[in-house]
PyMOL commands that place a pseudoatom at each C-alpha (Angstrom):
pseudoatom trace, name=CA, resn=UNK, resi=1, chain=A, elem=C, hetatm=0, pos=[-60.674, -32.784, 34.279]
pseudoatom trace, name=CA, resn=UNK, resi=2, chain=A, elem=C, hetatm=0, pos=[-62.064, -32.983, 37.652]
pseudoatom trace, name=CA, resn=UNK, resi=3, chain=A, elem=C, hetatm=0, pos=[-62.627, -36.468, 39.282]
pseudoatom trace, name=CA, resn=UNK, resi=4, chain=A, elem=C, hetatm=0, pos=[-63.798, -37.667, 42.261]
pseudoatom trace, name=CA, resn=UNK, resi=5, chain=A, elem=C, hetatm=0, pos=[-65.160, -41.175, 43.751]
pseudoatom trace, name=CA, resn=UNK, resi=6, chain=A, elem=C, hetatm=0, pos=[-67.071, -41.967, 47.168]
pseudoatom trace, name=CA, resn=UNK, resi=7, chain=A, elem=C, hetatm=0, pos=[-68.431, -45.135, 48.550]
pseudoatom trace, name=CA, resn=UNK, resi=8, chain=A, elem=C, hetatm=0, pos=[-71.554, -45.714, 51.020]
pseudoatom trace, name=CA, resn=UNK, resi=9, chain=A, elem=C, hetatm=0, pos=[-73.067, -48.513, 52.705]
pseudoatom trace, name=CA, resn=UNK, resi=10, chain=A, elem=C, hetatm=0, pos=[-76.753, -47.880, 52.548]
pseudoatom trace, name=CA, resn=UNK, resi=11, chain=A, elem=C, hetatm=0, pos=[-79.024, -50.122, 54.393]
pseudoatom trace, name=CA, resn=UNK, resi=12, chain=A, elem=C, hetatm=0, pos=[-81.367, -51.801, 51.688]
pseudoatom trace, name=CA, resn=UNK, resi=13, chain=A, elem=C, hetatm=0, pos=[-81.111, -54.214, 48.802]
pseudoatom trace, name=CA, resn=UNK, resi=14, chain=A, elem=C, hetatm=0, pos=[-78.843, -53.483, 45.796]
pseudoatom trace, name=CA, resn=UNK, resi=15, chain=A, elem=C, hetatm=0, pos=[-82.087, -54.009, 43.737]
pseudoatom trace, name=CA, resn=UNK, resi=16, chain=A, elem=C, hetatm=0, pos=[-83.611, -51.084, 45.661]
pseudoatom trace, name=CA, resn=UNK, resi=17, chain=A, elem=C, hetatm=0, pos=[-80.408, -48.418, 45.499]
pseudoatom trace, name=CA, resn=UNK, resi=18, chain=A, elem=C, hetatm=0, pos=[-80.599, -49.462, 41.490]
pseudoatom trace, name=CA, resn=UNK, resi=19, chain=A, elem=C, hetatm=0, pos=[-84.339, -48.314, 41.248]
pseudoatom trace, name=CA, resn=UNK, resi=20, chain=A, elem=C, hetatm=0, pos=[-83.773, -45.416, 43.013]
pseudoatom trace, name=CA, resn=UNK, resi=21, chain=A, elem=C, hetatm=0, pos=[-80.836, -44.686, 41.077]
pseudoatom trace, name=CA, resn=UNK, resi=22, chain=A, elem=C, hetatm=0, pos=[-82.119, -45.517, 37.795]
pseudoatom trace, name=CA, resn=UNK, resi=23, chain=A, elem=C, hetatm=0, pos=[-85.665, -43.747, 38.724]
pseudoatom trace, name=CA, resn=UNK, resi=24, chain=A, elem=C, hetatm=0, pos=[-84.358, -39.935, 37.112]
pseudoatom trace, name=CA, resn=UNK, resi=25, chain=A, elem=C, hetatm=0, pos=[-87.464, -38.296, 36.598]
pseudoatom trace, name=CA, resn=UNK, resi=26, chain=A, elem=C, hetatm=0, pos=[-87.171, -38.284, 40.600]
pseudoatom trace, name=CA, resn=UNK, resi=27, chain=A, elem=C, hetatm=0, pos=[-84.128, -35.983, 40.963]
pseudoatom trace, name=CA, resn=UNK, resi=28, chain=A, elem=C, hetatm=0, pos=[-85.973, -32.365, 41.577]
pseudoatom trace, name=CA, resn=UNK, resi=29, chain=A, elem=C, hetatm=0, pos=[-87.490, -33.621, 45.221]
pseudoatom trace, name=CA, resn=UNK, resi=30, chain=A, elem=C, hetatm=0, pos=[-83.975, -34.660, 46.069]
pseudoatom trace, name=CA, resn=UNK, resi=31, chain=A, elem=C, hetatm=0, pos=[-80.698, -34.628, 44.050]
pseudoatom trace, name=CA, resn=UNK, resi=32, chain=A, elem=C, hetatm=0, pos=[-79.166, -30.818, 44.959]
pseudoatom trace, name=CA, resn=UNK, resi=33, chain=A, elem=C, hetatm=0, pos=[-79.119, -28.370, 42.419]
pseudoatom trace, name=CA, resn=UNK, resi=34, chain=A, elem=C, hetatm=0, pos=[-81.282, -30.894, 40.269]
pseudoatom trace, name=CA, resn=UNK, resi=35, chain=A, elem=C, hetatm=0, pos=[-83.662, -28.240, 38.773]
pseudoatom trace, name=CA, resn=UNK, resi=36, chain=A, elem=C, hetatm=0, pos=[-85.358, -30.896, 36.512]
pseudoatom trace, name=CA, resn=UNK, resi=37, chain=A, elem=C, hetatm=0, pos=[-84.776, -33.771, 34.484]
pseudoatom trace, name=CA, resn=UNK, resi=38, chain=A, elem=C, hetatm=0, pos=[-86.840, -35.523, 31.471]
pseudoatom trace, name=CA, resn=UNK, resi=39, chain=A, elem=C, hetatm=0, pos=[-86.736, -39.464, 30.675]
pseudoatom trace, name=CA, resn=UNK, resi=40, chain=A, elem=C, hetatm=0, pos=[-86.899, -39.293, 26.507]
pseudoatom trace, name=CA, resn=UNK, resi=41, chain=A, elem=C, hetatm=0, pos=[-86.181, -42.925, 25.910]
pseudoatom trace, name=CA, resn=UNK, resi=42, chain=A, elem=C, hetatm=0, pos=[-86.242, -46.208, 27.531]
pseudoatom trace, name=CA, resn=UNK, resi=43, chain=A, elem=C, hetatm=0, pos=[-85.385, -49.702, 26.396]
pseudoatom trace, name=CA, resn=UNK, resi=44, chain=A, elem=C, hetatm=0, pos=[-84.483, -52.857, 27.740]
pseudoatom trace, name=CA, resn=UNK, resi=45, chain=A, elem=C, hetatm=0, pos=[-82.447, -55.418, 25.664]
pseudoatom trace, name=CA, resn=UNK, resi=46, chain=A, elem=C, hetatm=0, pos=[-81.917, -58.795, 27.992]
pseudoatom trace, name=CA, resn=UNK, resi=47, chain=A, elem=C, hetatm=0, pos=[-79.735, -57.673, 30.650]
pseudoatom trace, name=CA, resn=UNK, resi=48, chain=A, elem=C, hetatm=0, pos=[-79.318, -54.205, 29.178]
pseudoatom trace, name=CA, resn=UNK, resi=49, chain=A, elem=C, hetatm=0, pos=[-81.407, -50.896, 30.397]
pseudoatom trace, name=CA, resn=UNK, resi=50, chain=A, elem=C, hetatm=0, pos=[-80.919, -47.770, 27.588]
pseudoatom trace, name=CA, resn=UNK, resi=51, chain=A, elem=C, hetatm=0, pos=[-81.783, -44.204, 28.934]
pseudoatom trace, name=CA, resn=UNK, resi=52, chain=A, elem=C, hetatm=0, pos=[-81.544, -41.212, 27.119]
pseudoatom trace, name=CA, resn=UNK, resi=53, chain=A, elem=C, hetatm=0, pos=[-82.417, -38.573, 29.873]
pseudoatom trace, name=CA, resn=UNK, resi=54, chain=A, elem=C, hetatm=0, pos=[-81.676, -34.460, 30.072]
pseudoatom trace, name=CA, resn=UNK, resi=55, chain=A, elem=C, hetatm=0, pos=[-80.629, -33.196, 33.648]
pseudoatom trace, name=CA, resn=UNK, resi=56, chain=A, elem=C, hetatm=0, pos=[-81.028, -29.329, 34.340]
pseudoatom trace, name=CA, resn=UNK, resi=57, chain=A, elem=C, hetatm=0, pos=[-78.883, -28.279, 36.877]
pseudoatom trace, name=CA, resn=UNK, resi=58, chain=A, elem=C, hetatm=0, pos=[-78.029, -24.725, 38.964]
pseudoatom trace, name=CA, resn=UNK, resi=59, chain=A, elem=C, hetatm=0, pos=[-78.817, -22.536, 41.052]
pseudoatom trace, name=CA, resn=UNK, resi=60, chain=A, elem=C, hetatm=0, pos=[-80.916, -18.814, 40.796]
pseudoatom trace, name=CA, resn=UNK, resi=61, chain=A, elem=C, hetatm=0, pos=[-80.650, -17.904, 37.656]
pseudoatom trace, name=CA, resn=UNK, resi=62, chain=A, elem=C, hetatm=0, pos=[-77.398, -19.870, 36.418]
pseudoatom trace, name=CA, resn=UNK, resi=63, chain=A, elem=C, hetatm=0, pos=[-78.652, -23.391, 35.486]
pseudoatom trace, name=CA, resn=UNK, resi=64, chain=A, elem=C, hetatm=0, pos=[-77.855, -25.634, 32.819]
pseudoatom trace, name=CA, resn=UNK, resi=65, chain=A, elem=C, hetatm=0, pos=[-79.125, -28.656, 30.990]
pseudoatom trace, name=CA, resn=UNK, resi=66, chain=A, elem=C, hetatm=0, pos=[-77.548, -31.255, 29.564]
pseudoatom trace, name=CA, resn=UNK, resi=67, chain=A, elem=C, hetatm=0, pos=[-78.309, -34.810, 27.845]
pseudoatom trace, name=CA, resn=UNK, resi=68, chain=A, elem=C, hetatm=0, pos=[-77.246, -38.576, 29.221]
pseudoatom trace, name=CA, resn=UNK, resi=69, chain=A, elem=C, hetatm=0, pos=[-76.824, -42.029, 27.779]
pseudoatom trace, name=CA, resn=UNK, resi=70, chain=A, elem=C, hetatm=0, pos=[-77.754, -43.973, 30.677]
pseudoatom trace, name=CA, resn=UNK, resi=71, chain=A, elem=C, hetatm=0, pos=[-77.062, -47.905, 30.527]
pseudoatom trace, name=CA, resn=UNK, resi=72, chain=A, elem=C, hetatm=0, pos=[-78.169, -50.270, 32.984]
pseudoatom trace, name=CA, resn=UNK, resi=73, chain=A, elem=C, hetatm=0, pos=[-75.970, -53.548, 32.933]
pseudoatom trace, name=CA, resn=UNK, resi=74, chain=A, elem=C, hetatm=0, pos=[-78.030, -56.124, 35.397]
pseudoatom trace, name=CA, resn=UNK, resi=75, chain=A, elem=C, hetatm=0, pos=[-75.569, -58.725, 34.874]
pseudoatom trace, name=CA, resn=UNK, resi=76, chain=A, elem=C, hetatm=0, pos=[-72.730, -56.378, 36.231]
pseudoatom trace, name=CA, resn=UNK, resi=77, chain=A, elem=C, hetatm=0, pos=[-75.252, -54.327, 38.721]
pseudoatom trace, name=CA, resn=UNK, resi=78, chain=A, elem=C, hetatm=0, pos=[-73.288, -51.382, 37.282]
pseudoatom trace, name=CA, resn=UNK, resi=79, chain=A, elem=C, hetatm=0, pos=[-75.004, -48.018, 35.854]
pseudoatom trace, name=CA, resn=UNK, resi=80, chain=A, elem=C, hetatm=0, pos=[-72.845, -46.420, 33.370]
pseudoatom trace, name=CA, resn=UNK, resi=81, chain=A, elem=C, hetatm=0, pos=[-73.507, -42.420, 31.870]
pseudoatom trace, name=CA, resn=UNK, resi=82, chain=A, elem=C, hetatm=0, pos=[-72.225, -40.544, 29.474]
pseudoatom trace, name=CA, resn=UNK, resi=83, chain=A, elem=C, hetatm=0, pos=[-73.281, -36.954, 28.183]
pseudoatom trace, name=CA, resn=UNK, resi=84, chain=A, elem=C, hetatm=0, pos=[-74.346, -36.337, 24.423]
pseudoatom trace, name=CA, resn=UNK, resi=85, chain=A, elem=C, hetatm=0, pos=[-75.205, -32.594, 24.668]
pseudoatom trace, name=CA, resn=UNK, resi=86, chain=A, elem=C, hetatm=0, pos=[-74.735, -29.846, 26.761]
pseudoatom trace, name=CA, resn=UNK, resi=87, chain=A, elem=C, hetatm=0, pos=[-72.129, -27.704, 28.832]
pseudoatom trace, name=CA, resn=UNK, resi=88, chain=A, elem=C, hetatm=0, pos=[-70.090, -31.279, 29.144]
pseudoatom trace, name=CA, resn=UNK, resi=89, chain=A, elem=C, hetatm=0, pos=[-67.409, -31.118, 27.487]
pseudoatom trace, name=CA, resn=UNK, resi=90, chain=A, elem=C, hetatm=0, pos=[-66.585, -34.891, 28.436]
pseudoatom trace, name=CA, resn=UNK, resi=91, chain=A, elem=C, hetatm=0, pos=[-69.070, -36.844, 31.257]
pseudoatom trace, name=CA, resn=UNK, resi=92, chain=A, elem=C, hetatm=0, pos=[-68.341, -40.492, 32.548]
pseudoatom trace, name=CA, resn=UNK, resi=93, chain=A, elem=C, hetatm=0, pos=[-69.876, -42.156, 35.483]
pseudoatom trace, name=CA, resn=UNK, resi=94, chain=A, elem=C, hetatm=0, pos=[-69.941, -45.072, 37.066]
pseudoatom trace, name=CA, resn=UNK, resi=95, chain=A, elem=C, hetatm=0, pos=[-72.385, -46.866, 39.515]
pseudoatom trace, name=CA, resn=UNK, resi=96, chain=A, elem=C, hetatm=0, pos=[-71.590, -49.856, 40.810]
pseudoatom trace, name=CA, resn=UNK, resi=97, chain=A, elem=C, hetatm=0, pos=[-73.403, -51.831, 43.321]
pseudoatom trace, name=CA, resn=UNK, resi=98, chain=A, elem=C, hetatm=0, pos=[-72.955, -55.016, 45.739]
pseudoatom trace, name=CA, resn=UNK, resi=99, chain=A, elem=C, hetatm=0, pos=[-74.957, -56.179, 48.338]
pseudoatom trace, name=CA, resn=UNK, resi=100, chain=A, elem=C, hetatm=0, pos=[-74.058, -58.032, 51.483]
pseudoatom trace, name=CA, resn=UNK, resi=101, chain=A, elem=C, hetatm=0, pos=[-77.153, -59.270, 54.363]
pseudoatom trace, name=CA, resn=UNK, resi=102, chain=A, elem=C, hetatm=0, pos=[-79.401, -56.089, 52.905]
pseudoatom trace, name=CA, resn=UNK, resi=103, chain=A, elem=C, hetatm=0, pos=[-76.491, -53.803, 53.134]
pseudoatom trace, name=CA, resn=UNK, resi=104, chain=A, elem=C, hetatm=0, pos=[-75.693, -52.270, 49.781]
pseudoatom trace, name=CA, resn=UNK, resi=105, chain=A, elem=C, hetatm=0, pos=[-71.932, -51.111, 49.182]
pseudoatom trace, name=CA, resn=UNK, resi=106, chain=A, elem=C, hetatm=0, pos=[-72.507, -48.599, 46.305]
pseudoatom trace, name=CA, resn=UNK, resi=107, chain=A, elem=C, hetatm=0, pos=[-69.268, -46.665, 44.383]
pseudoatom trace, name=CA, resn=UNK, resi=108, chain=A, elem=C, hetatm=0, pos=[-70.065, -44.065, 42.682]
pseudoatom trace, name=CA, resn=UNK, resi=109, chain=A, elem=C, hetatm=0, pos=[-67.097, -42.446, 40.446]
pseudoatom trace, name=CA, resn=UNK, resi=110, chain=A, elem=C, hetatm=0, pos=[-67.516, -39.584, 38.194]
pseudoatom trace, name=CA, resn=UNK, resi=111, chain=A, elem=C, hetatm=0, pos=[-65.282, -37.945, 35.575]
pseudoatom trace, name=CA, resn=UNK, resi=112, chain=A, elem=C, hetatm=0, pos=[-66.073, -34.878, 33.877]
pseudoatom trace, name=CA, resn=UNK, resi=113, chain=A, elem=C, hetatm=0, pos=[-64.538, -31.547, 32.007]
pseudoatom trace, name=CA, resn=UNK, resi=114, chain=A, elem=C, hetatm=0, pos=[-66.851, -28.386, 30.828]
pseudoatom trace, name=CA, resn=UNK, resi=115, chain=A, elem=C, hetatm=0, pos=[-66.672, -26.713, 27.694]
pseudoatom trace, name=CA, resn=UNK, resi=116, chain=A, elem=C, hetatm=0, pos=[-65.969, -23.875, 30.018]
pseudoatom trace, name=CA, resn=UNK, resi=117, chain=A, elem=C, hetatm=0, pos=[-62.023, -23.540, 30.859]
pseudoatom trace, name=CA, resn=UNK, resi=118, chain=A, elem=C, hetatm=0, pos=[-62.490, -21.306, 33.763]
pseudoatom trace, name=CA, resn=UNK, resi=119, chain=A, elem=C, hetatm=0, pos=[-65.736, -23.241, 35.582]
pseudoatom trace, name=CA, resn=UNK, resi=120, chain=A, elem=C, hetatm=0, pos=[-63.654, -26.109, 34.600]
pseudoatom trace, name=CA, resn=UNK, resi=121, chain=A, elem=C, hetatm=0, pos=[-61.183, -24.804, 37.119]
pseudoatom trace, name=CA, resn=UNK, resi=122, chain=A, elem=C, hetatm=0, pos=[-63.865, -23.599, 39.450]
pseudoatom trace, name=CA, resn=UNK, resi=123, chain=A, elem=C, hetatm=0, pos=[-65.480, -26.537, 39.505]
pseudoatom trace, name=CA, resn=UNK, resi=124, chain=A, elem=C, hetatm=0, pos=[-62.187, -29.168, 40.431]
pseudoatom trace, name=CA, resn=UNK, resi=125, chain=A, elem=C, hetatm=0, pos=[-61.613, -27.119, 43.817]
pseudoatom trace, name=CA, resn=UNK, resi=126, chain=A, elem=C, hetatm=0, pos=[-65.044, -27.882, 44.806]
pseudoatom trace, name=CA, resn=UNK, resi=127, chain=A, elem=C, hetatm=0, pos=[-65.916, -31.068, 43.133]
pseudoatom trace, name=CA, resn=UNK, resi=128, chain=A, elem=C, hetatm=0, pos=[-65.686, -33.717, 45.852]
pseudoatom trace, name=CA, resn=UNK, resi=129, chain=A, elem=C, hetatm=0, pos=[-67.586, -31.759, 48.358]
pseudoatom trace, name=CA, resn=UNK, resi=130, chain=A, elem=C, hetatm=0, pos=[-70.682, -31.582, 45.456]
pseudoatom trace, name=CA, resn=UNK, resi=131, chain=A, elem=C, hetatm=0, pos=[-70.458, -35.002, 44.871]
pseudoatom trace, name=CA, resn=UNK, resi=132, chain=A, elem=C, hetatm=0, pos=[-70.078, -35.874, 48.486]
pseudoatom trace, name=CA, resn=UNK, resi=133, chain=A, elem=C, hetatm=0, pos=[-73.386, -33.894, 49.068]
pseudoatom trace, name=CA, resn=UNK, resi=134, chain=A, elem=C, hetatm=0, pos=[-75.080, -35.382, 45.869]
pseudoatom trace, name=CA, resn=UNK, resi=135, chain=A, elem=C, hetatm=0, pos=[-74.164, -39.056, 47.597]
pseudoatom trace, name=CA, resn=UNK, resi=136, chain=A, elem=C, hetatm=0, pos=[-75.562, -38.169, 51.125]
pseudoatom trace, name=CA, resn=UNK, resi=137, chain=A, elem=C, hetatm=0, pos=[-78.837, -37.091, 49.289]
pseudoatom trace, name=CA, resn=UNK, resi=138, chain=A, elem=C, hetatm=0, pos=[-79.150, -40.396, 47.548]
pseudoatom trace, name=CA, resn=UNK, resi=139, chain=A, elem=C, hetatm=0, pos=[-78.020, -42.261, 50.967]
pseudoatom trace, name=CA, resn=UNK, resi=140, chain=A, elem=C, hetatm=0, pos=[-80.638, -40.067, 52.649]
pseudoatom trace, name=CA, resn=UNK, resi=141, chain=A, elem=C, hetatm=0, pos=[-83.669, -40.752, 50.063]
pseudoatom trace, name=CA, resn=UNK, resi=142, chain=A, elem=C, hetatm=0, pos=[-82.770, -44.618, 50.519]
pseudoatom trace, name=CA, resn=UNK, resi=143, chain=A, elem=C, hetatm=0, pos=[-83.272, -44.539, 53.822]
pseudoatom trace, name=CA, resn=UNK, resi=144, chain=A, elem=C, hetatm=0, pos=[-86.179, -42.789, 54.007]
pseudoatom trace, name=CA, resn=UNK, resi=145, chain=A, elem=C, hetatm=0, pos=[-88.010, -45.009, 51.777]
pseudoatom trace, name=CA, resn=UNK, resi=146, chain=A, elem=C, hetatm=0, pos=[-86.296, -48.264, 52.361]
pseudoatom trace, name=CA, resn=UNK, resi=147, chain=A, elem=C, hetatm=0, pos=[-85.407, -48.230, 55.865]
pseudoatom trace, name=CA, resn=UNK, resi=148, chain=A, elem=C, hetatm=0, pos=[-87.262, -50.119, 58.674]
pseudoatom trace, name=CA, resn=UNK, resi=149, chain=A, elem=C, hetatm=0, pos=[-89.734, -48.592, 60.573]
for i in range(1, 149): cmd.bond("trace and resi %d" % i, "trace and resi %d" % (i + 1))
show_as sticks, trace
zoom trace
């Protein structure tokens, strides 16, 4: 299954990286290869955020949609997904977020395996670099809307 991890310190509050984060209807104007994505569900319980969201991702005329469980955990200023339909054969991934004098640290680790052996293999050799690029277009967004002028 490929995995991969990266960590960025992004100049804004934590509270600001979470909305952004959490804000998935967004994705198209700036996630790559984000095609859309649909919010279905929302609910808070306390400290708890439940989001039941579809993602369509690709590229030309190979794209592919599939449906999260996205859970909001205030308390732990984590995000945590998982995928109930799609290509995904398994999905986990994990925000986490601290903040230190308006500088946010956020982690962002993701673990996945498609239904489809050989994109599965495809898709470890170039994994990191993807997720790398997915991370500099969320650092970049921040900083465009948080940043100091």
């Amino acid at each position: 299954m490929p995995k991969a991890s990266v960590k960025r310190l992004i100049e804004c509050k934590k509270e600001q990286l979470i909305d952004l984060v959490l804000d998935i209807e967004k994705y198209p104007e700036f996630v790559p290869f984000c095609i859309d994505a649909k919010v279905y569900e929302k609910k808070q319980e306390k400290d708890l955020l439940f989001i039941i969201a579809d993602l369509t991702i690709g590229k030309g005329p190979l794209n592919d949609t599939y449906k999260s469980d996205v859970r909001y955990n205030k308390k732990e200023n984590s995000i945590y997904v998982t995928n109930l339909d799609g290509p995904l054969k398994h999905l986990e991934n994990k925000w986490l977020f601290k903040e230190v004098n308006k500088i946010t640290e956020v982690s962002f680790d993701v673990d996945f395996e498609l239904k489809n052996k050989f994109l599965n293999i495809v898709m470890t050799k170039s994994f990191q670099y993807g997720l790398d690029k997915i991370a500099d277009a969320f650092q970049k967004r921040a900083e465009d809307l948080f940043s100091k002028t």
